[in-house]
Structure formats: C-alpha cells, structure tokens
PDB file of the backbone (N, CA, C, O) and the ligand in Angstrom, with CONECT records:
HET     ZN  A 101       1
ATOM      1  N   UNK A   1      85.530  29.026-103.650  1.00  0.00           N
ATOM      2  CA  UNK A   1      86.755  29.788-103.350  1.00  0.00           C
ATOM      3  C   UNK A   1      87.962  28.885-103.543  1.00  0.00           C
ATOM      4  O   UNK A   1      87.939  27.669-103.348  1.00  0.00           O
ATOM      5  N   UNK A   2      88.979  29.559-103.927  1.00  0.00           N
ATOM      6  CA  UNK A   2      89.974  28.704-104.183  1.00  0.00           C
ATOM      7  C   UNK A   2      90.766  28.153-102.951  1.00  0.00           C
ATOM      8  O   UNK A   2      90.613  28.814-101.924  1.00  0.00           O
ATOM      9  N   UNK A   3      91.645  26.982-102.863  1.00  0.00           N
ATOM     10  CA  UNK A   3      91.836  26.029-102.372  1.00  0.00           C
ATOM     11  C   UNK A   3      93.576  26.598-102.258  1.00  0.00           C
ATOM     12  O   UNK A   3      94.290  26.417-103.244  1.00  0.00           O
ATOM     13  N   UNK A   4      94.083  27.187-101.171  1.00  0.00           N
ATOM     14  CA  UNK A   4      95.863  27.305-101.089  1.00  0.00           C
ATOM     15  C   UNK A   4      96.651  26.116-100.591  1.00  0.00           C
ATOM     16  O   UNK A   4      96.358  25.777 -99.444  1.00  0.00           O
ATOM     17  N   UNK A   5      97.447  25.514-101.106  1.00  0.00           N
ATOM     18  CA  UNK A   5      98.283  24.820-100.372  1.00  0.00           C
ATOM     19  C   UNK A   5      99.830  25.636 -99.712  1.00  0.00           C
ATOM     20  O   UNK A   5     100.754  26.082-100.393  1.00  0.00           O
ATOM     21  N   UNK A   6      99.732  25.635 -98.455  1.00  0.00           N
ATOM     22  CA  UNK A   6     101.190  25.856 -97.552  1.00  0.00           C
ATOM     23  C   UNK A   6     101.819  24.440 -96.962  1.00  0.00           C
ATOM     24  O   UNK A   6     101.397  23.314 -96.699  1.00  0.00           O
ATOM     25  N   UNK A   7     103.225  25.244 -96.905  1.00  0.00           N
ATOM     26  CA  UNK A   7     104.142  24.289 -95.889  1.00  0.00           C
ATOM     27  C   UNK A   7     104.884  25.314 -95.176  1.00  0.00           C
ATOM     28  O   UNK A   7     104.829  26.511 -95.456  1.00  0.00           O
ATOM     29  N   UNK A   8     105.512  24.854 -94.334  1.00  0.00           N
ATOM     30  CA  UNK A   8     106.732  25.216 -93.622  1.00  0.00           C
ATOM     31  C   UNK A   8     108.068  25.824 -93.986  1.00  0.00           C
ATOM     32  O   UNK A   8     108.904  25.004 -94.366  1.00  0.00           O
ATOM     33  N   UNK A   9     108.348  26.770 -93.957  1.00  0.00           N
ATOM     34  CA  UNK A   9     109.405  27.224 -95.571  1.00  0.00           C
ATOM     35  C   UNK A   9     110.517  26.614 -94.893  1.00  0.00           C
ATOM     36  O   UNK A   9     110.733  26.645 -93.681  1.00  0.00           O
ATOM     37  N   UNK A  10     111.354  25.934 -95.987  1.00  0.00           N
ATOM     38  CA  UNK A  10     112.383  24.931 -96.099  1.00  0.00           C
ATOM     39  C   UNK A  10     113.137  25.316 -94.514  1.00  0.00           C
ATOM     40  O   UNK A  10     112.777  26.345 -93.941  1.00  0.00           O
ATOM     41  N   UNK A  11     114.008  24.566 -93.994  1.00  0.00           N
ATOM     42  CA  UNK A  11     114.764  24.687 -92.387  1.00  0.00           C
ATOM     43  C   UNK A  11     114.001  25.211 -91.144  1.00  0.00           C
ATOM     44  O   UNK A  11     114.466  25.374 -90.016  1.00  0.00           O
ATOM     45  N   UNK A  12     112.924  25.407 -91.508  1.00  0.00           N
ATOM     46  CA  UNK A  12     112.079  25.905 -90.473  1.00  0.00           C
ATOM     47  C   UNK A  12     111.246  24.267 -89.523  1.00  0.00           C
ATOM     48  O   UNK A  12     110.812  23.173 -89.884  1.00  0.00           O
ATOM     49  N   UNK A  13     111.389  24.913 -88.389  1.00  0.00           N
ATOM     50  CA  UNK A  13     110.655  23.585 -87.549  1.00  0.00           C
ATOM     51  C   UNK A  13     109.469  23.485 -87.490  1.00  0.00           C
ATOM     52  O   UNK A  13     108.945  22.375 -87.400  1.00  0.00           O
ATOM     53  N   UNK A  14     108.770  24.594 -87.525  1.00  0.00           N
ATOM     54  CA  UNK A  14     107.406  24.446 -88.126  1.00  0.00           C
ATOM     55  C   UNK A  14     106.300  23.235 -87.033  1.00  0.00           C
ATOM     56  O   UNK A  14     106.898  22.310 -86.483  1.00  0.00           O
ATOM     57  N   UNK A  15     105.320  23.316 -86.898  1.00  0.00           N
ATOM     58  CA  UNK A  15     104.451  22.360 -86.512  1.00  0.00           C
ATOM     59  C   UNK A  15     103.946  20.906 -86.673  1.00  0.00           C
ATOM     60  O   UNK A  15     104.029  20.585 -87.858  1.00  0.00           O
ATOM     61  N   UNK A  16     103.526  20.064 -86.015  1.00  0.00           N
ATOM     62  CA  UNK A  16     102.153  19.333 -86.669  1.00  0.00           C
ATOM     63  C   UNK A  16     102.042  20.026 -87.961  1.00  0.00           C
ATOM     64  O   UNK A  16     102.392  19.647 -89.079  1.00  0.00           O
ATOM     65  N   UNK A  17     101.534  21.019 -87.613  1.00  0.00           N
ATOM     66  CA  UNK A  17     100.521  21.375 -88.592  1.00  0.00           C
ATOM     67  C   UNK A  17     100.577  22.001 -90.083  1.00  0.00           C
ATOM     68  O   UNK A  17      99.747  21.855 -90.980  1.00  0.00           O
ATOM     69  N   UNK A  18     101.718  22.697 -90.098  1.00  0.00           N
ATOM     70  CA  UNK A  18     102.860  23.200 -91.339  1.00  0.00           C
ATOM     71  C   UNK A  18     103.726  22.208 -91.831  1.00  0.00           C
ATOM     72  O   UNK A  18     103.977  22.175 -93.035  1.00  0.00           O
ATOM     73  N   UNK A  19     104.337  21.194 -90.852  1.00  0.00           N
ATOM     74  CA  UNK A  19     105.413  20.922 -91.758  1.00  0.00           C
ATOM     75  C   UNK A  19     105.359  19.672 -92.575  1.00  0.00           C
ATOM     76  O   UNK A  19     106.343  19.061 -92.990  1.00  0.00           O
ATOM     77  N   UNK A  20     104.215  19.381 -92.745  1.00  0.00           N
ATOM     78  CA  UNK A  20     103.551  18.995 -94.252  1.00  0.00           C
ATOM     79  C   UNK A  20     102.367  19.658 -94.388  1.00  0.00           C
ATOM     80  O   UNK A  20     101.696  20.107 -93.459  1.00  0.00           O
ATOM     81  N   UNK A  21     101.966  19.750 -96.241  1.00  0.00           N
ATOM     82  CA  UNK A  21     101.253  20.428 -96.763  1.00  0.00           C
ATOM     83  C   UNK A  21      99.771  21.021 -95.915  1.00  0.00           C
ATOM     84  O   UNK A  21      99.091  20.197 -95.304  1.00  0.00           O
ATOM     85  N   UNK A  22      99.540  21.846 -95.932  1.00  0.00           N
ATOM     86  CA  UNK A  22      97.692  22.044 -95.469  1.00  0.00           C
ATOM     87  C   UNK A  22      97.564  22.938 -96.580  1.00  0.00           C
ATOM     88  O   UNK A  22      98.362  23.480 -97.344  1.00  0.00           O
ATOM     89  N   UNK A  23      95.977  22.926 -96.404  1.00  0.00           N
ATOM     90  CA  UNK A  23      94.744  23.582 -97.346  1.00  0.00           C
ATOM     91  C   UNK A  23      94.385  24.527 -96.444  1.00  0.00           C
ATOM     92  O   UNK A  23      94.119  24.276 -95.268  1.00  0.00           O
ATOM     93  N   UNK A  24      94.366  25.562 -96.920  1.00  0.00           N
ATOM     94  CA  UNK A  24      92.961  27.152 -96.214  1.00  0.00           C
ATOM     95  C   UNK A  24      92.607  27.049 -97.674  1.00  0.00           C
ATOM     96  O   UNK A  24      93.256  26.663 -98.646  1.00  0.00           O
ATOM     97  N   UNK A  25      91.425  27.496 -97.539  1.00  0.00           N
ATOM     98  CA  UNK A  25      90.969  28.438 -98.647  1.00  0.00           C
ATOM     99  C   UNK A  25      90.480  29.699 -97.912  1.00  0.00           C
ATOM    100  O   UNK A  25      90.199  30.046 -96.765  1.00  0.00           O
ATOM    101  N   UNK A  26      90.524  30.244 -99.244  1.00  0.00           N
ATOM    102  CA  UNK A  26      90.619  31.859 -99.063  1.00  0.00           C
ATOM    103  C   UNK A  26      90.270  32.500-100.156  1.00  0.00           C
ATOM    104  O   UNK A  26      90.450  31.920-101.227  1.00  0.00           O
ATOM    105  N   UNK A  27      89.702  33.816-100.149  1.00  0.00           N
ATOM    106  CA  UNK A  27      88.906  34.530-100.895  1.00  0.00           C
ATOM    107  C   UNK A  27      90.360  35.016-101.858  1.00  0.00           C
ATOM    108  O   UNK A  27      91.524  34.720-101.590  1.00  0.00           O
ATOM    109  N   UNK A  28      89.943  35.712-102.850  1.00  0.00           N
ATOM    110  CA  UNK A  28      90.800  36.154-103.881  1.00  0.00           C
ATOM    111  C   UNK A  28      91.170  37.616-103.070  1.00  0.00           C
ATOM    112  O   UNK A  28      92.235  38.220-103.194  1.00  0.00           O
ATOM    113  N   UNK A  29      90.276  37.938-102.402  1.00  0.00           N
ATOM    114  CA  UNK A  29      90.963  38.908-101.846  1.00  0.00           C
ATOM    115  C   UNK A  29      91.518  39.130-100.461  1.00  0.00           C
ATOM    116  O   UNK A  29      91.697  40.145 -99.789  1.00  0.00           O
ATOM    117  N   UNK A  30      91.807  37.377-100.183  1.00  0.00           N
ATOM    118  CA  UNK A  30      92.435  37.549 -98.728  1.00  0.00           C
ATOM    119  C   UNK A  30      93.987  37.798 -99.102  1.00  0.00           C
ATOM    120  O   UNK A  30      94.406  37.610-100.244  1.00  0.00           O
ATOM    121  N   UNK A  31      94.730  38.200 -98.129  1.00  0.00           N
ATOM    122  CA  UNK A  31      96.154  38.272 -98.338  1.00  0.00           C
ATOM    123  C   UNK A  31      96.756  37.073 -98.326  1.00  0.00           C
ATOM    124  O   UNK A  31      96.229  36.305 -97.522  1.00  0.00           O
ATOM    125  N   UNK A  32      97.915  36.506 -99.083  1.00  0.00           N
ATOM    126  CA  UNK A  32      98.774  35.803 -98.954  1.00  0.00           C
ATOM    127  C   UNK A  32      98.904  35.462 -97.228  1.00  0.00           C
ATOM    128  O   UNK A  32      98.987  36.250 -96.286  1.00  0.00           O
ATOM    129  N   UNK A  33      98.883  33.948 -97.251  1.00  0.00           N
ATOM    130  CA  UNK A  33      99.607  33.885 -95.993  1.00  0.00           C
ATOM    131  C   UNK A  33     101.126  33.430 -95.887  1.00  0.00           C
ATOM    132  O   UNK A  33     101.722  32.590 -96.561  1.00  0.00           O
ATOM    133  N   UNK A  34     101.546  34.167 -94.925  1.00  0.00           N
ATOM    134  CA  UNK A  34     102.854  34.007 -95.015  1.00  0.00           C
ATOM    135  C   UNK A  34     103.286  33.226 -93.954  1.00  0.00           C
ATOM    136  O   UNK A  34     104.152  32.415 -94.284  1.00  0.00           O
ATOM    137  N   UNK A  35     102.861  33.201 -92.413  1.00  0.00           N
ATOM    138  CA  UNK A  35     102.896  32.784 -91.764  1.00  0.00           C
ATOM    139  C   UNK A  35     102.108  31.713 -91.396  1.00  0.00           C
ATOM    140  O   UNK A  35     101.006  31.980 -91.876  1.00  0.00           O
ATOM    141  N   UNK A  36     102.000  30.157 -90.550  1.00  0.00           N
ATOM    142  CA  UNK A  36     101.627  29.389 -89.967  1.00  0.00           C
ATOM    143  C   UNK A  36     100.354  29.646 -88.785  1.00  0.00           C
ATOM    144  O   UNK A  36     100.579  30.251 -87.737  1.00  0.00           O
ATOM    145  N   UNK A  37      99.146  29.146 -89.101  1.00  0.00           N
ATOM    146  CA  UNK A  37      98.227  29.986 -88.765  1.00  0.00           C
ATOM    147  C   UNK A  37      98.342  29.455 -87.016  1.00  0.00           C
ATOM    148  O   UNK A  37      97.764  30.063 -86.115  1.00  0.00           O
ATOM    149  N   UNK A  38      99.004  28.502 -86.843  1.00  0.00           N
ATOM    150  CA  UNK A  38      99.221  27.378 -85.631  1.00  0.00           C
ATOM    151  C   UNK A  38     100.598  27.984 -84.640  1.00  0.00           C
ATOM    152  O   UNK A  38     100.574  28.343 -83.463  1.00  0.00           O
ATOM    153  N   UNK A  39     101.615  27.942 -85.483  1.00  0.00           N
ATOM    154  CA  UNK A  39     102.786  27.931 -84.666  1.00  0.00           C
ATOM    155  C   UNK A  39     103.349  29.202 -84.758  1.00  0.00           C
ATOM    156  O   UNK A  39     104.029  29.678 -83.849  1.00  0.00           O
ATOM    157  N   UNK A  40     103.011  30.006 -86.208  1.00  0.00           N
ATOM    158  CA  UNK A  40     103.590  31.524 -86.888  1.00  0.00           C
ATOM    159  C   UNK A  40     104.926  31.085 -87.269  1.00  0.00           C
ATOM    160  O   UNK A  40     105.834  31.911 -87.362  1.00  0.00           O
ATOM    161  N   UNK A  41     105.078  30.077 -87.454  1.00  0.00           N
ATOM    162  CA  UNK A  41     106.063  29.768 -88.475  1.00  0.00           C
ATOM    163  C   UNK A  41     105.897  29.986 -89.724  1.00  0.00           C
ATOM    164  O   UNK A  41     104.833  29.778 -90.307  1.00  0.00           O
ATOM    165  N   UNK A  42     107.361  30.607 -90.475  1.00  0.00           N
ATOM    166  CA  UNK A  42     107.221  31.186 -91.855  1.00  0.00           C
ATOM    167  C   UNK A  42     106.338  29.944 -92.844  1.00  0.00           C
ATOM    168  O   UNK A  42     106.424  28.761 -92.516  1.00  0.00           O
ATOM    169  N   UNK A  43     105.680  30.282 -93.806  1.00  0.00           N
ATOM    170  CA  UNK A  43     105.271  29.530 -94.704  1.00  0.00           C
ATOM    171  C   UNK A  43     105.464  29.469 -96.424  1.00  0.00           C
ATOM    172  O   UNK A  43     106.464  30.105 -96.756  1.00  0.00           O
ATOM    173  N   UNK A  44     105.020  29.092 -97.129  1.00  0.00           N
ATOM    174  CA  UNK A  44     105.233  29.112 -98.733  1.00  0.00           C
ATOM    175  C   UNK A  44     104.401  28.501 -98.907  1.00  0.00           C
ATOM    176  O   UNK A  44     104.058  27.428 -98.411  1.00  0.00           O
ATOM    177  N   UNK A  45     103.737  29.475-100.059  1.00  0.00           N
ATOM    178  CA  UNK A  45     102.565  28.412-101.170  1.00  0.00           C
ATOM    179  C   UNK A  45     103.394  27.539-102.041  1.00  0.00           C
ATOM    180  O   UNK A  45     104.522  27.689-102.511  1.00  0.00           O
ATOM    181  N   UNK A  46     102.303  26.352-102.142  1.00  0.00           N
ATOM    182  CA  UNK A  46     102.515  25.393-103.049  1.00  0.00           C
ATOM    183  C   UNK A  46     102.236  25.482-103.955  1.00  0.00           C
ATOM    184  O   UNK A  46     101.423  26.387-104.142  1.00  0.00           O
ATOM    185  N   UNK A  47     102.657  24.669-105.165  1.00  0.00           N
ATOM    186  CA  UNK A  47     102.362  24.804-106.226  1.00  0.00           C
ATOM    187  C   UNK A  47     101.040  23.647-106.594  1.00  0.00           C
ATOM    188  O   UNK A  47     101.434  22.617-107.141  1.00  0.00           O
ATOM    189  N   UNK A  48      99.866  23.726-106.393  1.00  0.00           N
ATOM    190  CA  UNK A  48      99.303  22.734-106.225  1.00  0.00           C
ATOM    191  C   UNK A  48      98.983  21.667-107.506  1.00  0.00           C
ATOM    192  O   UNK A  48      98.764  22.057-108.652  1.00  0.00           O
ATOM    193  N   UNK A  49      98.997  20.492-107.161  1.00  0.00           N
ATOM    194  CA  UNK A  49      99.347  19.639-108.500  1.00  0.00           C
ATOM    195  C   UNK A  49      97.831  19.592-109.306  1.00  0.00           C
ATOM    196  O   UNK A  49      96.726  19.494-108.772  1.00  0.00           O
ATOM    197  N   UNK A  50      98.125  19.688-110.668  1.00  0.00           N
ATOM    198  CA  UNK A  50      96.760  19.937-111.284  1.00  0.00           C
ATOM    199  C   UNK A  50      95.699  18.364-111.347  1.00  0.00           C
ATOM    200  O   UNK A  50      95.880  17.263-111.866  1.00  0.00           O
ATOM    201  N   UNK A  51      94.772  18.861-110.680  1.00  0.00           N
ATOM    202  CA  UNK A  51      93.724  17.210-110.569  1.00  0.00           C
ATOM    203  C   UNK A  51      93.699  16.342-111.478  1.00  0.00           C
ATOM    204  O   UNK A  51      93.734  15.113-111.428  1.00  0.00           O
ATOM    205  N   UNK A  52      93.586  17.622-112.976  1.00  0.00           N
ATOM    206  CA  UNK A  52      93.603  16.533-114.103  1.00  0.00           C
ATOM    207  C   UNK A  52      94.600  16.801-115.073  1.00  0.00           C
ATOM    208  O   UNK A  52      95.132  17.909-115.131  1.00  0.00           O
ATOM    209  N   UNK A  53      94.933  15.752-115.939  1.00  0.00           N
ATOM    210  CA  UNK A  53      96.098  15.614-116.493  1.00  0.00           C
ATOM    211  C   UNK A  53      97.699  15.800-116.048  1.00  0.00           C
ATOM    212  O   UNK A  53      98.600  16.346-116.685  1.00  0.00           O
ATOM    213  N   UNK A  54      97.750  15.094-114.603  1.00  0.00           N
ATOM    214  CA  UNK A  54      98.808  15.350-114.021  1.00  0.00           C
ATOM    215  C   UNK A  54      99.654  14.080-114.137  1.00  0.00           C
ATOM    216  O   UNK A  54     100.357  13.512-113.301  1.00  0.00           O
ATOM    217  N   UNK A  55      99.433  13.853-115.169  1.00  0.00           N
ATOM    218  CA  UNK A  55     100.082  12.122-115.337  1.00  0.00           C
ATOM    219  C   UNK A  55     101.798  12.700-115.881  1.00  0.00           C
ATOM    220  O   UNK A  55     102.166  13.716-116.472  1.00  0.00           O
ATOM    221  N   UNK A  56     102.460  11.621-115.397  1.00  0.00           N
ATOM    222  CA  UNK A  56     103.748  11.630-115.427  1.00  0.00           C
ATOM    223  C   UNK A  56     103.970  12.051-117.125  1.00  0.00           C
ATOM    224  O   UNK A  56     104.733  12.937-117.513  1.00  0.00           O
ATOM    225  N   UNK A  57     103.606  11.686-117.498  1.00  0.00           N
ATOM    226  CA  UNK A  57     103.854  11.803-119.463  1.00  0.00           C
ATOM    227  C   UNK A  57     103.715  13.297-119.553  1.00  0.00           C
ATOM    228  O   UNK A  57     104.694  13.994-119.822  1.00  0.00           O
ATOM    229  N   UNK A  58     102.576  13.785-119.344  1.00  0.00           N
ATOM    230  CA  UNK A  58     102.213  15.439-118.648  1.00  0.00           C
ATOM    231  C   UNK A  58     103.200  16.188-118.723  1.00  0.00           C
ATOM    232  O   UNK A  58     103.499  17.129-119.458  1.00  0.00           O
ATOM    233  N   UNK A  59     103.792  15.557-117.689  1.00  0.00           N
ATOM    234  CA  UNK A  59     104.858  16.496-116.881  1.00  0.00           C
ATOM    235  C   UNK A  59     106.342  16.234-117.971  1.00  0.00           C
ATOM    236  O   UNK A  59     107.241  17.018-118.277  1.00  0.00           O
ATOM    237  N   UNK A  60     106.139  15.018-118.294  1.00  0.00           N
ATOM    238  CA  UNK A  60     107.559  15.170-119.197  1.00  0.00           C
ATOM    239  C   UNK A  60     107.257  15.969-120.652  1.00  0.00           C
ATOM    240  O   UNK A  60     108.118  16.625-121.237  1.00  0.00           O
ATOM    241  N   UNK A  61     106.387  15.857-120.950  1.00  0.00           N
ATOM    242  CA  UNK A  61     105.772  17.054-121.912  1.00  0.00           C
ATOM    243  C   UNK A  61     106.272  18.951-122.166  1.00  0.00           C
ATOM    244  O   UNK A  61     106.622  19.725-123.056  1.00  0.00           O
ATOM    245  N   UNK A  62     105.888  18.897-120.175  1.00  0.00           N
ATOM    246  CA  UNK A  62     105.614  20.424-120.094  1.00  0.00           C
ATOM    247  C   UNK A  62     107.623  20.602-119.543  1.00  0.00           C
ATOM    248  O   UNK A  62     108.330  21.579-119.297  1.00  0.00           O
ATOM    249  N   UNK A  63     107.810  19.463-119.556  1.00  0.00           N
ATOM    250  CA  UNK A  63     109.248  19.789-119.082  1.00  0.00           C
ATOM    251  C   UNK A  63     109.780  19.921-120.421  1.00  0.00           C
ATOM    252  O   UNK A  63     110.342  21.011-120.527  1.00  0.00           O
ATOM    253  N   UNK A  64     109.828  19.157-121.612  1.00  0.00           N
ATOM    254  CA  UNK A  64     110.434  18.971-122.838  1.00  0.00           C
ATOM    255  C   UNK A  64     110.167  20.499-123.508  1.00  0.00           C
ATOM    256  O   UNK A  64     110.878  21.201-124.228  1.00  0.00           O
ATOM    257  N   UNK A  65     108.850  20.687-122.957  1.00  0.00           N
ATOM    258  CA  UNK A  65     108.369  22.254-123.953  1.00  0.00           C
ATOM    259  C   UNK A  65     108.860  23.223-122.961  1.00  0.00           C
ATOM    260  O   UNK A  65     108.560  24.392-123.203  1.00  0.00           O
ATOM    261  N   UNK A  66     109.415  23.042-122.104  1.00  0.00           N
ATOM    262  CA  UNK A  66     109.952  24.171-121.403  1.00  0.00           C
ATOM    263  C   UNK A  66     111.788  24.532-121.501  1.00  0.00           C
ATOM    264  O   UNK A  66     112.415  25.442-120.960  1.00  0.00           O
ATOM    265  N   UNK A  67     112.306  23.350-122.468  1.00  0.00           N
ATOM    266  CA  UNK A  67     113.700  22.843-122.446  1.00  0.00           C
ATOM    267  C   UNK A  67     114.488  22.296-121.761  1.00  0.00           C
ATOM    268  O   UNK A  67     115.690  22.508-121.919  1.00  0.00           O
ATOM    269  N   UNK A  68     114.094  21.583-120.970  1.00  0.00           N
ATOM    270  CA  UNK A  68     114.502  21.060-119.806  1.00  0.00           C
ATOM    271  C   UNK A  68     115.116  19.517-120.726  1.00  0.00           C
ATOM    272  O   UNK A  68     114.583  19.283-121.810  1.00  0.00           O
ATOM    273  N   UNK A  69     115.881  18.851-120.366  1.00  0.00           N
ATOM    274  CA  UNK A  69     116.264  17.686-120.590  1.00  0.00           C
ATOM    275  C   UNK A  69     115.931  16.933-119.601  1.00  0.00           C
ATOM    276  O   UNK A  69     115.861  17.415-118.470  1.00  0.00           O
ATOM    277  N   UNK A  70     115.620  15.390-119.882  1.00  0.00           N
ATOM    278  CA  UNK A  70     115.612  14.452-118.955  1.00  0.00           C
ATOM    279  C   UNK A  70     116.494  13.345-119.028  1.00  0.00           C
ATOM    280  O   UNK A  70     116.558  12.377-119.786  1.00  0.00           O
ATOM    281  N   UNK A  71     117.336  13.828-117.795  1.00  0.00           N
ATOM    282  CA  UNK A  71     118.576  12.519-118.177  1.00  0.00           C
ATOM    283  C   UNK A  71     118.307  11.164-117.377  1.00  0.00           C
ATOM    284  O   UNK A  71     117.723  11.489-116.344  1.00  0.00           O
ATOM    285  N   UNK A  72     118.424  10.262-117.406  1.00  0.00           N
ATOM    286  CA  UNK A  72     117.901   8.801-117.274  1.00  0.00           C
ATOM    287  C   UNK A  72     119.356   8.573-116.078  1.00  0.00           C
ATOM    288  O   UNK A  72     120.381   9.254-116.059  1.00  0.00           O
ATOM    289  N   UNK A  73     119.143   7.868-115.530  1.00  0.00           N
ATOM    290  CA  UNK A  73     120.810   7.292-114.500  1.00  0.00           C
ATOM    291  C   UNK A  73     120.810   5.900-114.875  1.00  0.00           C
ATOM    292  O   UNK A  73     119.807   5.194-114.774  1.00  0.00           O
ATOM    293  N   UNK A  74     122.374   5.333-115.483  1.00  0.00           N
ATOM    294  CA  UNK A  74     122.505   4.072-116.341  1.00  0.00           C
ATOM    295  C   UNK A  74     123.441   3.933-115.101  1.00  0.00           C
ATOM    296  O   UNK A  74     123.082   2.879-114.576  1.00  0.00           O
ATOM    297  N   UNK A  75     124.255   4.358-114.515  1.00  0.00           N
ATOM    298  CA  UNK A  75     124.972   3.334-113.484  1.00  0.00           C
ATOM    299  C   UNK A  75     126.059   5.031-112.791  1.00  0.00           C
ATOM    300  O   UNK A  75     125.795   6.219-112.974  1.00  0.00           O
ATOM    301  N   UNK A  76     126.811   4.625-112.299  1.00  0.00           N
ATOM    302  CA  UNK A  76     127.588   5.832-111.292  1.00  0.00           C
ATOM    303  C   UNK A  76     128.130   6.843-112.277  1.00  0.00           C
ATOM    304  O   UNK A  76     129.085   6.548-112.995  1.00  0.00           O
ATOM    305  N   UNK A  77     127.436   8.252-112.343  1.00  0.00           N
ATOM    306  CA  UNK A  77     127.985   9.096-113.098  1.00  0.00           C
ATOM    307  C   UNK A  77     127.746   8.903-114.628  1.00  0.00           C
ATOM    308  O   UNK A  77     128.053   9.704-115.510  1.00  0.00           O
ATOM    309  N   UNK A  78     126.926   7.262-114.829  1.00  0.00           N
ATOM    310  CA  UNK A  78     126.329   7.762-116.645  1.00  0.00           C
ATOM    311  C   UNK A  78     124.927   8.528-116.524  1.00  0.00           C
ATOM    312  O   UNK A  78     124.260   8.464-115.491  1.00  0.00           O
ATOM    313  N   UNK A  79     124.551   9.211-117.581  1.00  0.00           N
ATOM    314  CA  UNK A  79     123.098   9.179-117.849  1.00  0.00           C
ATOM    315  C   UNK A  79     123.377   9.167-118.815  1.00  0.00           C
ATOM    316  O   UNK A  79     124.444   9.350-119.400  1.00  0.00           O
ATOM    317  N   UNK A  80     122.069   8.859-119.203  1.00  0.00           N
ATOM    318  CA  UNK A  80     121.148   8.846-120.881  1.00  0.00           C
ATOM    319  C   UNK A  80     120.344  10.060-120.774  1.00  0.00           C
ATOM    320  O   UNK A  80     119.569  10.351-119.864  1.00  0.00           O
ATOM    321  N   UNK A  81     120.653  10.788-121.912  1.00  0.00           N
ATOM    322  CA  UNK A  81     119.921  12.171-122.371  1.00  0.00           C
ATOM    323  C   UNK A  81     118.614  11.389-123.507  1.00  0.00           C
ATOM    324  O   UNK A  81     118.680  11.065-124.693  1.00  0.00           O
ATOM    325  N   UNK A  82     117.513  11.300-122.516  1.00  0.00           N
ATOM    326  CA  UNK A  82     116.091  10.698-122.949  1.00  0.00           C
ATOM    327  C   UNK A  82     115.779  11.466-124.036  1.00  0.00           C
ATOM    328  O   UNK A  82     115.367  10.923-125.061  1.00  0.00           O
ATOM    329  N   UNK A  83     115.981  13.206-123.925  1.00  0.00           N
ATOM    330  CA  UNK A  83     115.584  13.690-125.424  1.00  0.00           C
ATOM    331  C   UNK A  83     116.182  14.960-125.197  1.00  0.00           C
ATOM    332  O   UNK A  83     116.175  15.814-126.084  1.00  0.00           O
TER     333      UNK A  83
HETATM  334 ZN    ZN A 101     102.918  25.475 -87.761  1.00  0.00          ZN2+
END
C-alpha cells in the first residue's frame, strides 16, 4: 500500500506529531487525510521525494524541462542566469 507523507499546513501549530513530516499508509481507497490524526490539526500531503534518481542534477533537469531558470547569487542583488 502506498506510503502518504503529511505535515501541518503552513501557520498552523500543529503537534509533536504533524509539525514535521509523518507517514500513514493507506489504501487507494482511503480518503485523503486532511486533518492530524493526533491533534486534528489541518494537514497537507507531501510531495514525497522520489527514492531513486532524486539527485540534485535530476532536479535541475526536471526544472530546466519545465522552464524554470536557475539563477546562481554572485553577491547583493547579482545573479547568474545558469541556463
Ligand atoms: Zn498534530
């Protein structure tokens, strides 16, 4: 069964236990959780990071093919447009 990651949705005080990441798993046909199974504080799925091929190069890849620019910081207010 697949593996959910939650947190604490952003400004919320959240728990121990929400307000860094946890794992439930849950059937494909359980409902979304929305709430904190601990405190019932609001929650949000994560985007969970992929096990493999999650290497930084990866990610500047899927950012470049998505159009995203990556600007570099050379000193107060320069960047370098990497590509
Ligand atoms: Zn909580």
């Amino acid at each position: 069964m697949p593996i959910y990651e939650y947190k604490v949705t952003e400004g919320e005080k959240g728990c121990a236990h929400c307000v860094e990441r946890f794992e439930i798993i849950q059937s494909l046909s359980d409902d979304k959780l929305t709430v904190c199974p601990e405190c019932g504080a609001p929650v949000v799925k994560q985007i969970s990071a992929p096990s493999v091929g999650g290497s930084k190069a990866a990610f500047d890849d899927r950012a470049k093919a998505a159009g995203f620019s990556k600007l570099k910081k050379l000193g107060k207010g320069e960047y370098e447009k990497q590509y």
